[in-house]
C-alpha positions in Angstrom: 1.6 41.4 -123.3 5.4 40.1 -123.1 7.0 38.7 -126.0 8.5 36.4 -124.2 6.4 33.3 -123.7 4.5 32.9 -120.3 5.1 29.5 -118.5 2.2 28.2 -116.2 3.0 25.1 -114.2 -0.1 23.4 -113.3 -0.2 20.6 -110.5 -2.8 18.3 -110.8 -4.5 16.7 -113.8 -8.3 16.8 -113.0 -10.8 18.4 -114.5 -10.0 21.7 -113.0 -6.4 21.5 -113.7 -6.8 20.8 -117.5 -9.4 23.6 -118.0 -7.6 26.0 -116.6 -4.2 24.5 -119.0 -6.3 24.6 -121.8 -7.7 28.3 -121.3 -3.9 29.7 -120.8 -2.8 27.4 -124.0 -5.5 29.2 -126.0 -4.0 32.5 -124.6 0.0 31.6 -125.5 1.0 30.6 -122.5 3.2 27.3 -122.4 1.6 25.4 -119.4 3.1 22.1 -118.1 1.0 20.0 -116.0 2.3 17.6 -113.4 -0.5 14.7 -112.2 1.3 12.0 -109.6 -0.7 9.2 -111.4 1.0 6.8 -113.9 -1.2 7.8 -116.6 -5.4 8.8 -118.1 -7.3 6.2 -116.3 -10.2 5.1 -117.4 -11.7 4.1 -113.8 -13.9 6.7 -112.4 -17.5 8.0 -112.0 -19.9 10.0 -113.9 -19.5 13.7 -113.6 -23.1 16.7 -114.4 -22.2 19.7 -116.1 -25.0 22.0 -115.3 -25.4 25.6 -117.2 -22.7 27.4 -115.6 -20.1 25.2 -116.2 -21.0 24.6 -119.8 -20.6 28.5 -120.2 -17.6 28.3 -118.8 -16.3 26.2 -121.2 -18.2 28.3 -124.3 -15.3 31.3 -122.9 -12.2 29.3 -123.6 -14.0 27.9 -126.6 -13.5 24.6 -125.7 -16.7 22.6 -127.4 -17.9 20.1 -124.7 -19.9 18.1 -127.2 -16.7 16.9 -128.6 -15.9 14.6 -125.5 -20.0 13.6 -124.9 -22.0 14.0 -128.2 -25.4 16.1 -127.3 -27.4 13.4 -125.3 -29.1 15.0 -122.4 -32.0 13.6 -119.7 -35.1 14.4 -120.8 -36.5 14.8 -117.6 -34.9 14.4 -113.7 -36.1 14.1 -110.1 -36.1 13.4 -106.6 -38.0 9.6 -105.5 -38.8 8.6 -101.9 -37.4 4.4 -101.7 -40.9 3.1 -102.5 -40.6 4.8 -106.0 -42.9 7.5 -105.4 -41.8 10.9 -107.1 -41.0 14.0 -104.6 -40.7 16.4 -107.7 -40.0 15.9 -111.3 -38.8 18.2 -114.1 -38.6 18.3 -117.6 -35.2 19.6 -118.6 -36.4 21.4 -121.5 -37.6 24.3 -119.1 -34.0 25.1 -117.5 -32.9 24.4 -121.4 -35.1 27.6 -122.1 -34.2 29.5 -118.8 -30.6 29.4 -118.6 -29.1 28.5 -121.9 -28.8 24.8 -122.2 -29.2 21.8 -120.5 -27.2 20.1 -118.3 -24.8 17.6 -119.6 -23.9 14.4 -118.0 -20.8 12.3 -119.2 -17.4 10.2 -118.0 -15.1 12.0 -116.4 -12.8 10.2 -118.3 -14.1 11.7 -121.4 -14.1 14.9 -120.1 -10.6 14.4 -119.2 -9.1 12.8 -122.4 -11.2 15.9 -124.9 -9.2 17.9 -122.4 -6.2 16.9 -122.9 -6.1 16.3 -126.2 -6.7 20.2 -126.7 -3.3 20.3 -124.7 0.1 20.1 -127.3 1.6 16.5 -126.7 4.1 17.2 -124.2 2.4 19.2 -122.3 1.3 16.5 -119.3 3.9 14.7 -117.2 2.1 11.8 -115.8 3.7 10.3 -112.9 5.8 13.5 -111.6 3.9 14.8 -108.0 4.4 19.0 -106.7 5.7 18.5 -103.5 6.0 22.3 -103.1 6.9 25.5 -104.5 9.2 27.7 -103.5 9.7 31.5 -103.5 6.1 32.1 -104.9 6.2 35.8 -103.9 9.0 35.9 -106.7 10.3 33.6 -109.4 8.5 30.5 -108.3 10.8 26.9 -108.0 8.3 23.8 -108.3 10.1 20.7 -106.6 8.4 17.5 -107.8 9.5 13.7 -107.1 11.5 14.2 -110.7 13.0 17.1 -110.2 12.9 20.8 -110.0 11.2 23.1 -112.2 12.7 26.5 -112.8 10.9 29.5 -114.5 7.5 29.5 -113.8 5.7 33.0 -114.2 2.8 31.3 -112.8 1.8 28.0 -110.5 -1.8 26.4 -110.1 -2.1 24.4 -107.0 -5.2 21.9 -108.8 -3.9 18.7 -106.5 -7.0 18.2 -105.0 -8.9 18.5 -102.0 -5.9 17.0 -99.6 -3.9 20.2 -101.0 -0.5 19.6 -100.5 0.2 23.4 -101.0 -3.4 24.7 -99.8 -1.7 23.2 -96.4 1.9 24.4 -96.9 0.8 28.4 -97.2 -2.1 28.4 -95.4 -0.9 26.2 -92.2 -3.2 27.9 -89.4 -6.2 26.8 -91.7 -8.3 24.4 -89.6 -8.3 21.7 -92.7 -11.6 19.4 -93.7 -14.4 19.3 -92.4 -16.3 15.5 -92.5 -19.9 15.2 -93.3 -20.8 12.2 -92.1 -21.1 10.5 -95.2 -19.7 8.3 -97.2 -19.8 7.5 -101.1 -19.8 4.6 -103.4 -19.9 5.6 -107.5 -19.1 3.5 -110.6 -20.1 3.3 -114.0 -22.0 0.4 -116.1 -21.9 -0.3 -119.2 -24.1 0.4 -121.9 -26.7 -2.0 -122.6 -30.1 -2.0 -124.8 -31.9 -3.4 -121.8 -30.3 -0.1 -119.5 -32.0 2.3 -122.6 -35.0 4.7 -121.1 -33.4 5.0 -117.8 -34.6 8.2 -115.7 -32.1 10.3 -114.0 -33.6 10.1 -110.7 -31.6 10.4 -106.9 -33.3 8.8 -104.4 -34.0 9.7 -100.3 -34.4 7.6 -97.6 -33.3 7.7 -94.0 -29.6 8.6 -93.6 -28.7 6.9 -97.6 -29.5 8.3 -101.1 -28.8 6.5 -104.5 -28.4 8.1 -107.9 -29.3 6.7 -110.9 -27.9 9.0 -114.1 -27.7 7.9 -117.7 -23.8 9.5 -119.7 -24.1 10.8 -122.8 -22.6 7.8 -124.2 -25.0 5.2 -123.0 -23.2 4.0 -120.3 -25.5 4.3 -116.5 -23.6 6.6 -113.5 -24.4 5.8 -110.0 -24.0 6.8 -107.1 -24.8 6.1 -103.2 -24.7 7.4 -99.7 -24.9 6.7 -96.7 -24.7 8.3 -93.1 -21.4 6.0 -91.4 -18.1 7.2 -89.2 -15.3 8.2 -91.4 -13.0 5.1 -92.6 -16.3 2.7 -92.5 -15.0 0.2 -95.4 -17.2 -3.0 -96.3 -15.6 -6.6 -96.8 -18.5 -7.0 -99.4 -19.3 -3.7 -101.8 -21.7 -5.4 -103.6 -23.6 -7.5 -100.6 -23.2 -3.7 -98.5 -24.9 -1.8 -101.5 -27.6 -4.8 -101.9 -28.3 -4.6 -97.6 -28.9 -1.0 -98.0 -30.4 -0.3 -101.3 -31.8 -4.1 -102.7 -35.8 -3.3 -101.6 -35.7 0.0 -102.8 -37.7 0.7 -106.1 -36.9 -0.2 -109.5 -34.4 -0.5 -111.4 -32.3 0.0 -108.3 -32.4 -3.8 -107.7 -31.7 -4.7 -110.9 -29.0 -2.0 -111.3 -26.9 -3.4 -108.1 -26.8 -6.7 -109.4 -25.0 -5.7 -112.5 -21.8 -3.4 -110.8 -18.7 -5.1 -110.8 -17.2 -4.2 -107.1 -13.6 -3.7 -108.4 -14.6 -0.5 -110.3 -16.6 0.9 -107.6 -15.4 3.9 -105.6 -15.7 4.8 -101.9 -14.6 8.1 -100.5 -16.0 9.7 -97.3 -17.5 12.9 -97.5 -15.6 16.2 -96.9 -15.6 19.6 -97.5 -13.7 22.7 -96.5 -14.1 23.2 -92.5 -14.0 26.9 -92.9 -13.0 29.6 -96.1 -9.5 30.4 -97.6 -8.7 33.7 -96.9 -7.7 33.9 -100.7 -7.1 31.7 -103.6 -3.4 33.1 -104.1 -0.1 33.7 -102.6 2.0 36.0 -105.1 2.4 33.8 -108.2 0.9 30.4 -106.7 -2.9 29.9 -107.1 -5.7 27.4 -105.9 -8.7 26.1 -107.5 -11.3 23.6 -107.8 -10.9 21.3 -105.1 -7.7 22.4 -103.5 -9.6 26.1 -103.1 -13.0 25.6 -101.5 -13.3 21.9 -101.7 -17.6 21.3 -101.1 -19.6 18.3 -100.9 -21.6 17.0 -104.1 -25.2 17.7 -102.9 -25.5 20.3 -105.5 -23.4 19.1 -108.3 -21.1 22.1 -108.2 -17.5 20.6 -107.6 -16.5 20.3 -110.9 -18.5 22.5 -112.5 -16.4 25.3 -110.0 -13.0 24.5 -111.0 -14.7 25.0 -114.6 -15.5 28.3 -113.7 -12.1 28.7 -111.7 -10.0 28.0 -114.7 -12.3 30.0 -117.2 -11.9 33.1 -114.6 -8.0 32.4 -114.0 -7.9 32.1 -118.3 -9.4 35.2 -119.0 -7.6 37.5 -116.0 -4.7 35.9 -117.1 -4.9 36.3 -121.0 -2.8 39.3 -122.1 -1.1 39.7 -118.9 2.5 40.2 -118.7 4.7 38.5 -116.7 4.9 41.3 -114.0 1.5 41.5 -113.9 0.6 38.2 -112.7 0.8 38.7 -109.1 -2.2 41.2 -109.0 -4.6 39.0 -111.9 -4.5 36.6 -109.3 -5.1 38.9 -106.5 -8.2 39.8 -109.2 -9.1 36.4 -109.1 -9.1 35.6 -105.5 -11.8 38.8 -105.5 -14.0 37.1 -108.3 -14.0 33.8 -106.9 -13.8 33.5 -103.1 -17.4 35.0 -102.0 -19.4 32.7 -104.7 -17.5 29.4 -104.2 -17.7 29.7 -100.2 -21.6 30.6 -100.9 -22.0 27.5 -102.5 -19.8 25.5 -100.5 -22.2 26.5 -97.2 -25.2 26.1 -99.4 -23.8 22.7 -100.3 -23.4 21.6 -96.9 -27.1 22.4 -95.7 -28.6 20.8 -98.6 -26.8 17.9 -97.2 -27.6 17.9 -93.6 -31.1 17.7 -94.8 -31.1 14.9 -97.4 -29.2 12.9 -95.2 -31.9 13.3 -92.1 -32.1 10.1 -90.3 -35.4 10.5 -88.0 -38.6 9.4 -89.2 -41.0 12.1 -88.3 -37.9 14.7 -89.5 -37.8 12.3 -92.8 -41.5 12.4 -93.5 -41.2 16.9 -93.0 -38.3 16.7 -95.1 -40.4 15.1 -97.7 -43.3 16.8 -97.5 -41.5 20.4 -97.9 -39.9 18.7 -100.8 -43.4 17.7 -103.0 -45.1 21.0 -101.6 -42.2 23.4 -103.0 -43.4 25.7 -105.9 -41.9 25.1 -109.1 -40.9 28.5 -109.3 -39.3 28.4 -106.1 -36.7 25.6 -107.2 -36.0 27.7 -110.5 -35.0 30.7 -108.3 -32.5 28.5 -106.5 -31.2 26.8 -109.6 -31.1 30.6 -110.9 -28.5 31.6 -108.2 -26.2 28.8 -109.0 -26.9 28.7 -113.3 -26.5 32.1 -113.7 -24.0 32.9 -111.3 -21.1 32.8 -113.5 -19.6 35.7 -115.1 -16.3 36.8 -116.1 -15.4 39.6 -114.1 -15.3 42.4 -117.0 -19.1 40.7 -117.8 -17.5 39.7 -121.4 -17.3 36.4 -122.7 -14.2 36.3 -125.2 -13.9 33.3 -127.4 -10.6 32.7 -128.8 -10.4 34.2 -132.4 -11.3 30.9 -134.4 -12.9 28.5 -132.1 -16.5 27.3 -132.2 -18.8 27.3 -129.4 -21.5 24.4 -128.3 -24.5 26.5 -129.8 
């Protein structure tokens, strides 16, 4: 490794962004990260880390429990509208199988542990990448405050509207829409909210989540099959129209959401592949990479796994050698994320059926699915993450979760 220190710039301060900062931090690198909003935020949605992605974070040795405690559901499953239960699970069972059980918590949370693992300086809130020049050599980051010389390394983590993804891959047919749109929010934590199942529920063309954070508080979530741009006058009366009848606590749930901290965002994911997740010294990931819809959960918890990947291949590279540990990544990282991106997709296209008699097989094939059927699908997704040597280094001195 050089003794010189390694700069990373990262743009954008999500959850990927900030994972992959942390793992460089933990490796010497001096990382600056550039997020276009004012500041942390505490308005947002609820966000599942599932096995993989807590393993993830257990290789940069970054302790989750830190930002969310060790609350977990004690069971989860799928509901038709009239309440009655399409499959249930106990999560002690995919505790056992893979490792641990999932985690749900604020993204906020998440955020703030995150960036309080991060030396003080290190994010500029307010500064947008616009571009980046000369990544095949000695990268220049332009930003809305000014250049940034120096870089050995750039991480394009600005999302799935990718400023960059767009500037270097240009013939790249874009976003693809789903047909859906999506309304999350958060309430807050209340004695009368305690016992709540994590539960998503079906119906023709519109699902609603129901997940209870770590910290009390009550996720949900909702969609619905509309044209792209479809924006109610009323969130709460729209939400109500569609989901009021539908069983308990639903009902009750809806009337307690404040409609200036819910969320709408259509649907999209990647219309086709990247090529690759690098271009000399620039790299993609997370959303900005192989942007996917939520129907698995695996968004977030793959720009976890992006930025424990880019840490590692990363760690005790020189400056030289940066162009090919990205190359190294892009070979790791594309056929898995593009798997679940596709897989992501389908799931979709069947919750989201809108035809009664297709409804009534959908559901059917749901409550007559083997047990050990689901577990082999959960399998490819839980224990698909490795690094790409198979080791899991912890940096020397850091606890894990377990």
């Amino acid at each position: 490794m050089s003794a010189v220190q390694r700069h990373a710039v990262v743009a954008g301060a999500g959850i990927g962004g900030l994972t992959a900062a942390v793992a460089l931090h933990r490796h010497g690198w001096r990382v600056t990260v550039c997020e276009r909003a004012a500041g942390p935020t505490a308005v947002g949605a609820g966000i599942v880390l599932a096995p993989n992605a807590l393993r993830a974070f257990d290789t940069i040795g970054f302790d989750i429990t830190r930002a969310a405690g060790r609350a977990v559901p004690a069971a989860m499953g799928l509901r038709r509208p009239d309440g009655r239960w399409l499959s249930r699970a106990d999560t002690a069972a995919p505790a056992a199988r893979f490792g641990g059980p999932p985690l749900a918590l604020h993204r906020s949370a998440l955020a703030d542990a995150l960036a309080a693992a991060l030396p003080a300086t290190a994010i500029r809130y307010g500064v947008a990448v616009t571009s980046v020049d000369d990544a095949d050599g000695s990268p220049v980051v332009r930003t809305d405050a000014g250049d940034l010389d120096g870089a050995d390394l750039v991480i394009a983590a600005d999302g799935i509207h990718s400023p960059l993804r767009r500037r270097y891959f240009p013939d790249h047919p874009g976003l693809h829409h789903s047909g859906e749109t999506a309304w999350r929010t958060v309430l807050p934590a209340a004695a009368s909210l305690a016992g709540t199942a994590t539960a998503e529920t079906w119906g023709r063309g519109e699902r609603f989540g129901v997940v209870p954070l770590a910290d009390g508080r009550i996720y949900l979530y909702a969609t619905a099959v509309v044209p792209a741009g479809h924006r109610p006058a009323d969130v709460r009366a729209e939400l109500l129209r569609r989901y009021g009848t539908w069983h308990d606590p639903i009902p009750a749930l809806l009337e307690r959401i404040d409609p200036a901290a819910v969320l709408q965002h259509d649907l999209y994911d990647l219309a086709a592949p990247l090529p690759r997740f690098h271009h000399g010294r620039l790299a993609w990931l997370g959303d900005a990479a192989h942007a996917m819809t939520p129907n698995l959960g695996q968004g977030g918890c793959q720009a976890v796994e992006d930025a424990a990947v880019l840490g590692h291949l990363l760690a005790d590279t020189g400056t030289e050698d940066v162009p090919a540990a990205l190359a190294a990544y892009s070979a790791a990282r594309c056929a898995r994320t593009d798997a679940i991106r596709v897989r992501a997709r389908r799931a979709g296209r069947v919750a989201a059926l809108t035809h009664p008699l297709a409804v009534a097989v959908r559901d059917l094939a749901v409550r007559a699915t083997p047990a050990r059927a689901t577990e082999r699908a959960m399998a490819a997704l839980f224990d698909g993450f490795a690094l790409p040597d198979g080791m899991d280094p912890v940096p020397a001195g850091v606890a894990t979760r377990w």
